[in-house]
C-alpha positions in Angstrom: -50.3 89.2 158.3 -47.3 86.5 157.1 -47.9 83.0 156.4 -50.1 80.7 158.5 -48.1 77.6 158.6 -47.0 76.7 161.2 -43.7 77.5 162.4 -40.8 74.7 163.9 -39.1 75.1 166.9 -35.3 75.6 166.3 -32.0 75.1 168.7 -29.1 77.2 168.6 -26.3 75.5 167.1 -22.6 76.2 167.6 -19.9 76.5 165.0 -19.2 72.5 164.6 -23.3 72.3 163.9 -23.6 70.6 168.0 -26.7 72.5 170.0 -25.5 75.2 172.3 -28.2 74.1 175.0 -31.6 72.2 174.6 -33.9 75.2 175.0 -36.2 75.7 171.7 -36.2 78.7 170.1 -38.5 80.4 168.2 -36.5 81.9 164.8 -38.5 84.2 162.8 -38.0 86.4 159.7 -39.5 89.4 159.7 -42.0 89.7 156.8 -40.9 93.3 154.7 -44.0 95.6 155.1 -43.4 94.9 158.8 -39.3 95.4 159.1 -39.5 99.5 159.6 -41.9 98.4 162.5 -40.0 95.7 164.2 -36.3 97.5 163.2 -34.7 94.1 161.6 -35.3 91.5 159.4 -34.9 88.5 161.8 -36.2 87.9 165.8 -34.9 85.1 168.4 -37.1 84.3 170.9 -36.6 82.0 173.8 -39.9 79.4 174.2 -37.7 78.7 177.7 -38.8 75.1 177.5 -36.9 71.8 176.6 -39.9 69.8 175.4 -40.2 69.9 171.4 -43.9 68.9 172.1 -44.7 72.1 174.6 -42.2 74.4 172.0 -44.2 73.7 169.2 -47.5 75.2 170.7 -45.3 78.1 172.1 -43.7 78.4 168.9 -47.4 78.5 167.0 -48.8 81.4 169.9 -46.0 83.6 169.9 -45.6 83.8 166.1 -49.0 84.6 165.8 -48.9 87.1 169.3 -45.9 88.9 167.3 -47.4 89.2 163.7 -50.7 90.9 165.4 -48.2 93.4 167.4 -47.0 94.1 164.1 -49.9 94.5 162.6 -51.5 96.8 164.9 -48.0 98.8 165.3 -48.3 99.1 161.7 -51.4 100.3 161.5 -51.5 102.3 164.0 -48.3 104.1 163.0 -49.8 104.7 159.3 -53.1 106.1 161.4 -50.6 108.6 163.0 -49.3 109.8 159.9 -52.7 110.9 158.7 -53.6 108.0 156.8 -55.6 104.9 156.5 -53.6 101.2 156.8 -54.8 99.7 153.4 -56.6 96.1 153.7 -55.2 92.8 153.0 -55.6 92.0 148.9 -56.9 88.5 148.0 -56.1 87.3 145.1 -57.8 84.8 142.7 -56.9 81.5 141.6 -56.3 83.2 138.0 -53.6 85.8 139.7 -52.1 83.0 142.0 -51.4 81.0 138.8 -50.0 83.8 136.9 -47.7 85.1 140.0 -46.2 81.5 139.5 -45.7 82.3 135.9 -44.0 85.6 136.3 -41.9 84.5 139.4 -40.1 81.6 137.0 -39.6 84.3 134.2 -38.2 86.9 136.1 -35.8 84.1 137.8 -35.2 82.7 134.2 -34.5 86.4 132.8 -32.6 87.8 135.7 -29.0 87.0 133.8 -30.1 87.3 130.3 -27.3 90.2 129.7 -25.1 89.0 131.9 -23.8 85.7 133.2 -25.1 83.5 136.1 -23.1 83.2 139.4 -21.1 80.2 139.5 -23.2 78.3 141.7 -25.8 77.8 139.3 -23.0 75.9 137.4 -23.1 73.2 140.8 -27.0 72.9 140.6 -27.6 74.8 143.5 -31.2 74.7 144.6 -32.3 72.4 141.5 -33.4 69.1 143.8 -36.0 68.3 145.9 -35.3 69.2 149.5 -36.2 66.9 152.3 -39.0 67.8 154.9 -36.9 68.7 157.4 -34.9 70.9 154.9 -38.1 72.7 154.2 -38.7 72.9 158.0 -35.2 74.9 158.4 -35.6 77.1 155.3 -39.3 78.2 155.8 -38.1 81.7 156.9 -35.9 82.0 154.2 -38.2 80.9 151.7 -41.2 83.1 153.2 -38.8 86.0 153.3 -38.0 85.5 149.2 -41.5 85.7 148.6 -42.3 88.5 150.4 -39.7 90.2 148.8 -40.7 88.8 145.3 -44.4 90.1 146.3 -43.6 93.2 147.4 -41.3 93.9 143.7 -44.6 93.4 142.0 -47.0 95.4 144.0 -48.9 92.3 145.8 -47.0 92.9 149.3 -50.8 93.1 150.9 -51.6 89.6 149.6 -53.5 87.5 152.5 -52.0 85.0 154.9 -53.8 82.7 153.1 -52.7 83.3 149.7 -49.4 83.8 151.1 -49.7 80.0 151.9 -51.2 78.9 148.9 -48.7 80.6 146.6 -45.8 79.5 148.7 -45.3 75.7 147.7 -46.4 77.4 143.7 -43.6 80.3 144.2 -40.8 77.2 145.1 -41.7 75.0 142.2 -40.9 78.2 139.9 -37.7 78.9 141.8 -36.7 75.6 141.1 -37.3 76.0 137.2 -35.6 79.2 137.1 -33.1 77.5 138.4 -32.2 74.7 136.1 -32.8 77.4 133.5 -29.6 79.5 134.8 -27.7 76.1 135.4 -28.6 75.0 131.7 -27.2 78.6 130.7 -24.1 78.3 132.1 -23.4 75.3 130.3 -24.1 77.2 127.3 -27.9 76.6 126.4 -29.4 79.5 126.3 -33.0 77.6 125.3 -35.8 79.3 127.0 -37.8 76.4 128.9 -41.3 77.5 129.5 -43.0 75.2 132.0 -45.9 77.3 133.0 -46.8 78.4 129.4 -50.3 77.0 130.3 -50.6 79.1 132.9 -52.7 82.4 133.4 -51.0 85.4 132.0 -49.0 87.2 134.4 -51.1 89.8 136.6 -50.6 93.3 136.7 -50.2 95.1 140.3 -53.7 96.3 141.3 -54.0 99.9 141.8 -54.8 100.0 145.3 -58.1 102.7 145.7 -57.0 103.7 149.8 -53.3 104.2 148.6 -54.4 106.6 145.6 -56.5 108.0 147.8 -53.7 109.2 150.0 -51.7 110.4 147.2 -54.5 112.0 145.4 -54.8 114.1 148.6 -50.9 114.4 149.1 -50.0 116.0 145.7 -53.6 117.2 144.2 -53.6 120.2 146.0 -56.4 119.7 147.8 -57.0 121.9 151.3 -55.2 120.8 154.1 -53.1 118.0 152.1 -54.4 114.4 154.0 -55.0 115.8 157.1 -57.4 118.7 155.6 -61.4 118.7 156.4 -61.7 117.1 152.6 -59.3 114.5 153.0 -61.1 114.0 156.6 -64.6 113.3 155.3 -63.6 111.7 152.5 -61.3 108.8 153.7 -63.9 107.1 155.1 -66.3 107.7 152.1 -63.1 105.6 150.3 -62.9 102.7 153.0 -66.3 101.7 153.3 -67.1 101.7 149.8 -63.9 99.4 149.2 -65.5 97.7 152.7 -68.3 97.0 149.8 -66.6 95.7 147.1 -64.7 93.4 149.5 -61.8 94.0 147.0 -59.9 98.1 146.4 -58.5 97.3 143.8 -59.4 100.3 141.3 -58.8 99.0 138.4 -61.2 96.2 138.4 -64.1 98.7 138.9 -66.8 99.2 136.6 -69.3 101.7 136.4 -71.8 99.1 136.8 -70.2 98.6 140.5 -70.1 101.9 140.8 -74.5 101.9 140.6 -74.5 99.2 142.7 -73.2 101.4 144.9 -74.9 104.4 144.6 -78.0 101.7 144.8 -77.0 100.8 148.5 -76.5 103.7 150.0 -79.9 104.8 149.1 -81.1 101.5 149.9 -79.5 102.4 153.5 -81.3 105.9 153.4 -78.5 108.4 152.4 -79.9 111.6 150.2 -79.5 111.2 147.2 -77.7 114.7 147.4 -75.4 113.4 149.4 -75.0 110.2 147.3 -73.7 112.7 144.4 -72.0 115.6 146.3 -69.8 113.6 148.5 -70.0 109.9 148.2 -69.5 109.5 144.6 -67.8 112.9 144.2 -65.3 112.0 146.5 -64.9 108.5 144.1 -64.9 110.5 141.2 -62.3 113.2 141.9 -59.7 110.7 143.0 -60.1 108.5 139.9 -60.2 111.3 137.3 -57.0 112.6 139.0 -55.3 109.4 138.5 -56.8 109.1 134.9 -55.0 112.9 134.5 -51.2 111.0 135.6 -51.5 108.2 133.5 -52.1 105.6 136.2 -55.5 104.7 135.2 -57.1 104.3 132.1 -60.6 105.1 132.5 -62.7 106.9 135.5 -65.3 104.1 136.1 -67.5 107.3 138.0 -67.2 109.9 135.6 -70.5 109.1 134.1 -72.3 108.2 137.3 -75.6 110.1 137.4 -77.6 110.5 140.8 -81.2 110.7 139.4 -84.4 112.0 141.5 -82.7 114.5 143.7 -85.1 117.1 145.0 -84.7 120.5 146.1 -85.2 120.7 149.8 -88.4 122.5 149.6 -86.4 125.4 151.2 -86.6 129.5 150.2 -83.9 130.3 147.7 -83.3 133.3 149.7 -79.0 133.1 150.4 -78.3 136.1 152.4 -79.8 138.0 155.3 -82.5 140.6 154.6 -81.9 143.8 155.7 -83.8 143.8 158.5 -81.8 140.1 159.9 -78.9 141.7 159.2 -79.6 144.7 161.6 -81.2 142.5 164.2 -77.7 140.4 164.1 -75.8 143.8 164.5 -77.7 145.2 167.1 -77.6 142.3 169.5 -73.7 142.1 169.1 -73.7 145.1 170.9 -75.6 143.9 173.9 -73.4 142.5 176.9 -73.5 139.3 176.9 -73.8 136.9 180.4 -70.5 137.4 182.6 -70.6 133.4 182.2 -69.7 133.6 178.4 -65.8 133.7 177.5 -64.0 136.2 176.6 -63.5 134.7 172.9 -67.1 133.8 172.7 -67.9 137.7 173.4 -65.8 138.6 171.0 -66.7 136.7 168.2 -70.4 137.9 168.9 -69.7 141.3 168.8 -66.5 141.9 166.1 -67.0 138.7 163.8 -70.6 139.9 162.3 -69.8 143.3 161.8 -66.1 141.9 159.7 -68.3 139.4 158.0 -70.5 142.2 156.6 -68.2 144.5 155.6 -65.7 142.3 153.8 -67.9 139.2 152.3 -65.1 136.9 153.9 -66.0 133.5 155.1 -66.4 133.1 158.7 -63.6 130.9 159.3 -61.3 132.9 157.7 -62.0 135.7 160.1 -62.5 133.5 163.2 -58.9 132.4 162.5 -57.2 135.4 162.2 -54.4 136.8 164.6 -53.5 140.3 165.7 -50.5 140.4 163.3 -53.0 139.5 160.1 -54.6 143.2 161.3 -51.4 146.2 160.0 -51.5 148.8 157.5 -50.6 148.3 153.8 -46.6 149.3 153.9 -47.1 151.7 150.8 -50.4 153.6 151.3 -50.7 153.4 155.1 -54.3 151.7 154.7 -55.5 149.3 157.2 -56.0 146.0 156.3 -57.1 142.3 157.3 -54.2 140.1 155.4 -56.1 136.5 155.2 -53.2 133.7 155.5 -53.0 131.4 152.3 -53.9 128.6 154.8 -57.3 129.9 156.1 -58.3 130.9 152.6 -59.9 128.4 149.9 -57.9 129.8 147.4 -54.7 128.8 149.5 -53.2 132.7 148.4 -53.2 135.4 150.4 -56.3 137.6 150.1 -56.0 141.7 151.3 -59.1 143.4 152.7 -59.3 147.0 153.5 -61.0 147.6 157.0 -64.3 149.4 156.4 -63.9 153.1 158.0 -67.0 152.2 160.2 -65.6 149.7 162.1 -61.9 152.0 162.2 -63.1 155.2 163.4 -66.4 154.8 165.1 -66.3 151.1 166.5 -62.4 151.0 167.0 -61.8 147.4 166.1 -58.0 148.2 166.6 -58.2 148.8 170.4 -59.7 145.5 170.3 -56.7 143.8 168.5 -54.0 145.3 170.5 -55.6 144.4 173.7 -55.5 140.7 172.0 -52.0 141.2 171.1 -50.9 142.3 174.3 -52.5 139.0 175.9 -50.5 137.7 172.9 -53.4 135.6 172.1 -55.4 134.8 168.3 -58.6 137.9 167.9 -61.5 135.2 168.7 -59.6 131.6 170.3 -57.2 130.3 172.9 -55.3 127.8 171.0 -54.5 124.1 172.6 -52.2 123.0 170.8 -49.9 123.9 167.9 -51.3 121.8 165.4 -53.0 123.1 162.4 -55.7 121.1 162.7 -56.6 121.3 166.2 -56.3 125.2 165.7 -58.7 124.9 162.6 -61.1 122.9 164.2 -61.0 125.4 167.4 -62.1 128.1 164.3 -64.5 125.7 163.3 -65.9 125.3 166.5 -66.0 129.2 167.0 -68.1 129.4 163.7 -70.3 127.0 164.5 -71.3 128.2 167.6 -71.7 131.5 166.3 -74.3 130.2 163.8 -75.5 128.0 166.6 -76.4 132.0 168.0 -77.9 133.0 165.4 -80.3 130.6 164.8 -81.3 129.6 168.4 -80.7 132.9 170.2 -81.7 135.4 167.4 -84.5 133.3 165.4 -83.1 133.8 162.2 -83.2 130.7 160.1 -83.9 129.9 156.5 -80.4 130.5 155.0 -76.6 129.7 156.2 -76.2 131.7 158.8 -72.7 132.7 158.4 -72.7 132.3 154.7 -75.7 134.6 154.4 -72.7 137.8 155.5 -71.0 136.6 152.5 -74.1 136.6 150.3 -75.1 139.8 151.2 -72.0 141.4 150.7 -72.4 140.4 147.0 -75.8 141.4 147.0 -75.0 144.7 148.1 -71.9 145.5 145.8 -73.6 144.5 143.1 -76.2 147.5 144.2 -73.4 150.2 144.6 -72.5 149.3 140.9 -69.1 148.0 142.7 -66.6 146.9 139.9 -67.2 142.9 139.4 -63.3 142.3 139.3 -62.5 144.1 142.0 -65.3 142.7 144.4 -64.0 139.1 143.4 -60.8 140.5 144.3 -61.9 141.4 148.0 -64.4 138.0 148.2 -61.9 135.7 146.9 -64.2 134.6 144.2 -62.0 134.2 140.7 -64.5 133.2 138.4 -64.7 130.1 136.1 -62.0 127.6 135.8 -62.9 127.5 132.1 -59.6 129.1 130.5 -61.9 130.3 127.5 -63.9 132.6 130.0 -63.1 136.2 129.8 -63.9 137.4 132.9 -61.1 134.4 134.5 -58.3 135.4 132.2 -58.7 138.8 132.8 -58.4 138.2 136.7 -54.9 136.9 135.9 -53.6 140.6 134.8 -52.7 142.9 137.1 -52.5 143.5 140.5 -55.2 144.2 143.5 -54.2 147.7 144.7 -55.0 148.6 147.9 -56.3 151.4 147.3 -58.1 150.8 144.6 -59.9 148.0 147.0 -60.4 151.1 149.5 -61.9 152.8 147.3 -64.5 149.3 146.7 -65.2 148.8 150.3 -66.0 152.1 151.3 -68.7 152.0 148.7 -70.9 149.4 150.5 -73.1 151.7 152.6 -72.8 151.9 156.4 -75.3 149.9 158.7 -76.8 152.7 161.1 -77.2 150.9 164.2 -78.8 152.9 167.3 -77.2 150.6 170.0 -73.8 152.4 168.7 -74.4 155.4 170.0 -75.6 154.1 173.1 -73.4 152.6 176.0 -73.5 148.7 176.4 -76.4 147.5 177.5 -76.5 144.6 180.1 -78.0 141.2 179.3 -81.3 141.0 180.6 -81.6 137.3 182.0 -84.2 135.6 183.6 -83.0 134.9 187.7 -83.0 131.1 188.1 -84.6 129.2 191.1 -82.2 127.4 193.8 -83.4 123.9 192.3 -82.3 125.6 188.3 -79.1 126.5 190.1 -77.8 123.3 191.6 -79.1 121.3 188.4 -77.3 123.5 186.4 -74.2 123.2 189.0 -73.6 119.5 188.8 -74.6 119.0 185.2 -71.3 121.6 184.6 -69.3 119.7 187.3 -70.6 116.2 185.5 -69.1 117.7 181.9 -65.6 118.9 183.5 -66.1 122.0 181.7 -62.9 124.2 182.1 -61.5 127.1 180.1 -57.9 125.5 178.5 -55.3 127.6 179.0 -52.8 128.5 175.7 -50.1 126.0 175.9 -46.5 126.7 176.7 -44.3 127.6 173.6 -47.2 128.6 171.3 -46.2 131.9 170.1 -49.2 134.5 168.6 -48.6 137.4 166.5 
């Protein structure tokens, strides 16, 4: 927000300084983080009353009215753009002083290579103004500070520091001043009139800002508007909502307890405490320690102590027997109520989960055109997009033979490419994150199946494909390499590990992937050799019926339809 002072009522005046009519005005500069909102630097607006008594209180309200348009404009434009408006900084008495101190010397040492404009010979600016002079140039002078703020990285100082500093920012304009006027007349003495001062502040490193450009150039999935960046920011805000302060580098490790102390005091896990609440803390800082912007990682050495295992198996991946029950009751037909993309992710998402180890959302988002054959050997392939996969490259997975010649998964995928729709979702929208979450959503309700529908529980219930696909290859004596090659798993980051250097050589030859997959043993499944069977439901009773009829015409429940222009391939 700008200043709270109050603002004066002004006239316009005509060339020989005579009022052009005695309607009060309201003149207001525009403060600078809010000029790309409003479009200039300066608004007139008509208080459309000739009583100074009634345009003062107008002139008071509608400076405020316009400030909070701003404000929210601004906010809500930043919002729109995938990230979070920053909060007002306030700023000590110890930074207030220095700001004083720095504003003089950089006034003082503007011209030091150079000579002062002439008017500094006149004096310009070194008096006392009047209060009515101060009245008339209280835009001006707010606007010079805002400017001089925003040079040194405080632009997000408080309306009440803004005030504060103000009358402090004038007194060390004035002594820059007679500085440059001395200068021109040839003494080039350095006056230092705040030397008892506090030192001059650095610019705070603002923790929501580096947030945003930790998750704009760190290569994190999805950029700012990723499902990282997602949970995250608001990890960021309310632990900044904590400190009452985001400035990061005023924060100590000792703060950084505190807060791991207070969110278990609130009755977060202490799992969660560590894998996403601090990590999120700690990855942002140690990126910024990484490009020089910060000098130490106040989280780094954070420890989480006393978390338990959940008391859970450690069984990962389906038995044998789950995975067969999950198989077999994808072939059944499922209620003519279920959608088409529900049906088929029940009965083709399983089976491509099992016999590729890929994670479910990277096969709930594919399209008909990631499904063609490899253009030197002929072999039919799923190409994963760089954007659906973690490794953000794009990963190549032979189609199994069982689900090419004996399930024909390819009638399936041209009859989707003929509707010229995705395999398993009707898209909304065009955006990638609305399409994402729609895969999501797809993968979630199929686990939602799983685990309600089926029984199965005690593991992830989509993760448990992936799992069991390792499981498995590691049975068929599968070359390691080239089942991290069809997973997408590339080993340790550490550069001194073998196995992740020698990933880096060569190529992933189709074939030679082929040659992998069709190693992991079919699933005999006796429901394939049988036609569909229908769903067996239990009839409902004319009371189940309506009940269930208004609760869907309560929800609004409709099907959406793919929107206009969205092309799929």
């Amino acid at each position: 927000m700008g200043n709270t002072r109050m603002p004066t009522p002004v006239r316009k005046k005509n060339k020989n300084g005579s009022d052009k009519s005695a309607t009060w005005w309201l003149r207001k500069k525009v403060p600078e983080r809010y000029r790309r909102i409003a479009g200039r630097g300066e608004l007139w607006r008509s208080l459309e009353t000739t009583d100074k008594r009634e345009a003062a209180v107008l002139c008071a309200k509608l400076s405020a009215e316009m400030e909070k348009d701003w404000e929210h404009r601004l906010r809500a434009a930043t919002k729109a753009a995938g990230k979070s408006a920053p909060p007002p900084m306030a700023l000590a008495n110890r930074e207030l002083s220095g700001l004083q101190r720095l504003a003089h010397e950089q006034i003082r040492d503007a011209y030091e290579h150079r000579d002062p404009p002439a008017r500094y010979r006149w004096g310009a600016g070194l008096g006392l103004r009047s209060e009515q002079q101060d009245d008339e140039e209280r835009e001006n002078d707010e606007a010079e500070l805002d400017a001089f703020l925003a040079s040194n990285g405080f632009e997000r100082a408080t309306a009440a520091d803004r005030a504060r500093l103000l009358p402090m920012f004038l007194e060390a304009r004035r002594e820059g001043r007679k500085d440059l006027h001395r200068m021109t007349k040839g003494d080039y003495g350095k006056s230092d009139p705040f030397k008892d001062n506090a030192a001059a502040p650095t610019p705070g490193l603002d923790l929501p800002a580096a947030f945003e450009f930790y998750c704009e150039t760190a290569g994190i999935k999805g950029g700012a508007r990723g499902p990282t960046a997602t949970r995250w920011r608001p990890k960021i805000a309310a632990f900044c909502e904590f400190m009452k302060q985001n400035d990061l580098a005023r924060i100590t490790t000792d703060d950084a307890y505190r807060w791991v102390d207070h969110l278990i005091a609130q009755g977060q896990a202490r799992k969660t405490v560590r894998d996403v609440w601090i990590a999120s803390l700690k990855a942002v800082a140690n990126y910024l320690v990484e490009r020089g912007r910060l000098d130490v990682n106040p989280f780094a050495k954070v420890r989480v102590r006393g978390v338990k295992s959940t008391g859970k198996s450690n069984k990962k991946s389906f038995s044998k027997e789950q995975a067969r029950t999950i198989l077999e009751a994808s072939l059944v037909e499922p209620s003519h109520l279920t959608s088409a993309e529900t049906r088929a992710c029940r009965r083709w998402v399983p089976w491509i989960c099992a016999y590729t180890g890929a994670r479910v959302t990277e096969i709930t988002s594919l399209l008909p055109s990631d499904v063609r054959q490899d253009p030197e050997t002929g072999i039919w392939c799923f190409y994963l997009r760089p954007e659906v996969t973690k490794g953000d490259y794009e990963r190549i997975v032979p189609i199994h033979s069982h689900l090419l010649d004996e399930q024909k998964i390819l009638d399936f995928v041209d009859e989707r490419r003929r509707a010229g729709l995705p395999l398993f979702y009707v898209p909304i929208s065009d955006d990638e994150q609305d399409i994402a979450r729609q895969c999501q959503k797809k993968a979630q309700r199929l686990a939602d199946w799983v685990t309600g529908s089926l029984g199965i529980t005690g593991m992830m219930p989509n993760h448990a494909w992936r799992h069991l696909f390792k499981s498995v290859s590691r049975h068929v004596q599968m070359h390691a390499e080239v089942e991290r090659f069809i997973t997408g798993h590339g080993g340790s980051d550490d550069p001194m590990i073998i196995d992740k250097v020698s990933m880096r050589y060569g190529d992933a030859w189709v074939a030679t992937l082929k040659v992998a997959i069709e190693m992991y043993p079919k699933f005999e499944i006796a429901g394939l050799k049988l036609p569909p069977a229908p769903r067996k439901r239990t009839r409902r009773t004319p009371a189940q019926i309506a009940a269930d009829r208004q609760a869907k015409e309560a929800s609004g429940r409709r099907r959406p339809a793919p929107v206009a222009g969205v092309v799929v391939r």
